[in-house]
N, C-alpha and C positions, 0 to 999 in steps of 0.2 A: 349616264346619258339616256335622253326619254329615247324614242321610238325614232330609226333610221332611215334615209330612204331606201330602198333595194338599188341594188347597183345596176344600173343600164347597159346595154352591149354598147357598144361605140354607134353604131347603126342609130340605137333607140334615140341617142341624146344629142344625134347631129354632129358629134365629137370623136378625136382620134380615142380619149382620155375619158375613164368613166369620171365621171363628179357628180355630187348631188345640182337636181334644177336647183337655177337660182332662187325662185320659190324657197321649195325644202329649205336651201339651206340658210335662205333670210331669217325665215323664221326657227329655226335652231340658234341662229347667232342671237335671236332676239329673247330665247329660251338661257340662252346661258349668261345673256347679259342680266337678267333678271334675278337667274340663281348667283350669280357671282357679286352682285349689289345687296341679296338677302344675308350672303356669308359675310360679307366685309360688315355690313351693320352687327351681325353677330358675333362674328370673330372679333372685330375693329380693324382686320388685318386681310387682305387674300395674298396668297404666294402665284406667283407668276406660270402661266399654265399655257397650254396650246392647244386646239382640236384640229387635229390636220386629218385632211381626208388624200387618204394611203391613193396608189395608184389602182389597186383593185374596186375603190370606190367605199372601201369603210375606215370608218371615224377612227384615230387611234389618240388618246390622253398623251401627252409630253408635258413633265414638269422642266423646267428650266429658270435657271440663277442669273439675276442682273447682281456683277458688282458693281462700286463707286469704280474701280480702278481696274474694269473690262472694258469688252467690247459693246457698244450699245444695243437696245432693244433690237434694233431691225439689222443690225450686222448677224447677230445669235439666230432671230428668228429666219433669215436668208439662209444662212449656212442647214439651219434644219430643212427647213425645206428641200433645199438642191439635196441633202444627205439621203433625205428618206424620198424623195418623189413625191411629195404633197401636192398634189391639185389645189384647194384652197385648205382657207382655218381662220381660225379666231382666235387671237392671242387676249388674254387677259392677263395685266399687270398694274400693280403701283408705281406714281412716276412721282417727279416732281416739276411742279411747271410755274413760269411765271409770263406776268402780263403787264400789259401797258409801259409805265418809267421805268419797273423792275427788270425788264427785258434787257437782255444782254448778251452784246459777241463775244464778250471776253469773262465772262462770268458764269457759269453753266447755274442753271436753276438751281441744283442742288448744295451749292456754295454761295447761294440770296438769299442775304436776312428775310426778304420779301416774298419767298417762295410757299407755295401752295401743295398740298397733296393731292393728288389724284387718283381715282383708275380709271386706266385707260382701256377699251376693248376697240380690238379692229375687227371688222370681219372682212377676208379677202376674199376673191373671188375673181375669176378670170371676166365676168361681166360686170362686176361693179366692187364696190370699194366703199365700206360705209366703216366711220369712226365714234364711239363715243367716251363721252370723256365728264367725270364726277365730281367736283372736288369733294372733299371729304376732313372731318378734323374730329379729332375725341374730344370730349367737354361732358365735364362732369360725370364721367366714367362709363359713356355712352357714345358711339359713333354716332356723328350729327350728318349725313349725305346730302349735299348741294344738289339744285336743278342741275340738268345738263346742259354742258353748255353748248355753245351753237359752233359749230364745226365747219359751216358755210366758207368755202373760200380757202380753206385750211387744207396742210398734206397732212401725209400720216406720216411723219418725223422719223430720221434715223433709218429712211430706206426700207420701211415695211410696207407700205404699198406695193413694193415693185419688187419683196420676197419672191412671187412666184416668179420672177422674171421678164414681167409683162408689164407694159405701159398701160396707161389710158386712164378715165377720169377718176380723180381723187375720191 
């Protein structure tokens, strides 16, 4: 991970809880969404990862396993968090999603003919909540990565916006 922010007294950041500014840590989520788009085109593949920032105010890696037949993303990622004390983080994972007639309550994406690949990145944040999301497909022995899509209007699925425990806007 590039360059951190120094951790603030509680005083400095207006908070009981060191966190990085919203700032800082925009732009890290926007840092790692860029490296983790660079690996999935090289790899074809990213494995499921977390940057959660500790109660002391520094960044600590957590790799973490989605099964078909676990708990969902934002159930794993909740439970980490209340686990270790995370202030915020950025979850990066593969999902599967689908859209429009493919959409379905009784049919989970990952068992639609019709279904798409993704990665998805959230970055949380006790001030804001921002999500993006890839599709992505191999072809011809090369990852092809979609635009992003537009996320307006949208949650962050499976109860990860509200890991940290906090409400407020998607």
């Amino acid at each position: 991970m590039g360059p951190q922010s120094t951790p603030q007294s509680p005083q400095q950041a207006g908070t009981s809880e060191p966190r990085p500014r919203l700032a800082e840590f925009l732009a890290e989520a926007e840092r790692l969404r860029d490296k983790a788009l660079a690996v999935l085109k090289r790899d074809g593949h990213h494995e499921s990862l977390l940057v959660g920032w500790r109660p002391d105010g520094t960044p600590e890696l957590i790799r973490f396993d989605l099964r078909a037949d676990g708990p969902s993303q934002g159930v794993v990622l909740a439970a980490t968090v209340r686990r270790r004390g995370l202030r915020c983080f950025v979850s990066i994972a593969e999902a599967w999603m689908t859209r429009g007639p493919a959409v379905s309550l009784v049919v989970p994406p990952s068992a639609s003919p019709e279904r798409e690949q993704v990665l998805v990145i959230g970055a949380i944040h006790p001030e804001r909540k921002q999500l993006w999301c890839y599709p992505f497909a191999a072809e011809g022995g090369s990852v092809v990565i979609g635009k992003a899509l537009s996320t307006e209007g949208t949650t962050l699925g499976g109860d990860i916006s509200n890991a940290l425990g906090t409400e407020g806007p998607p």
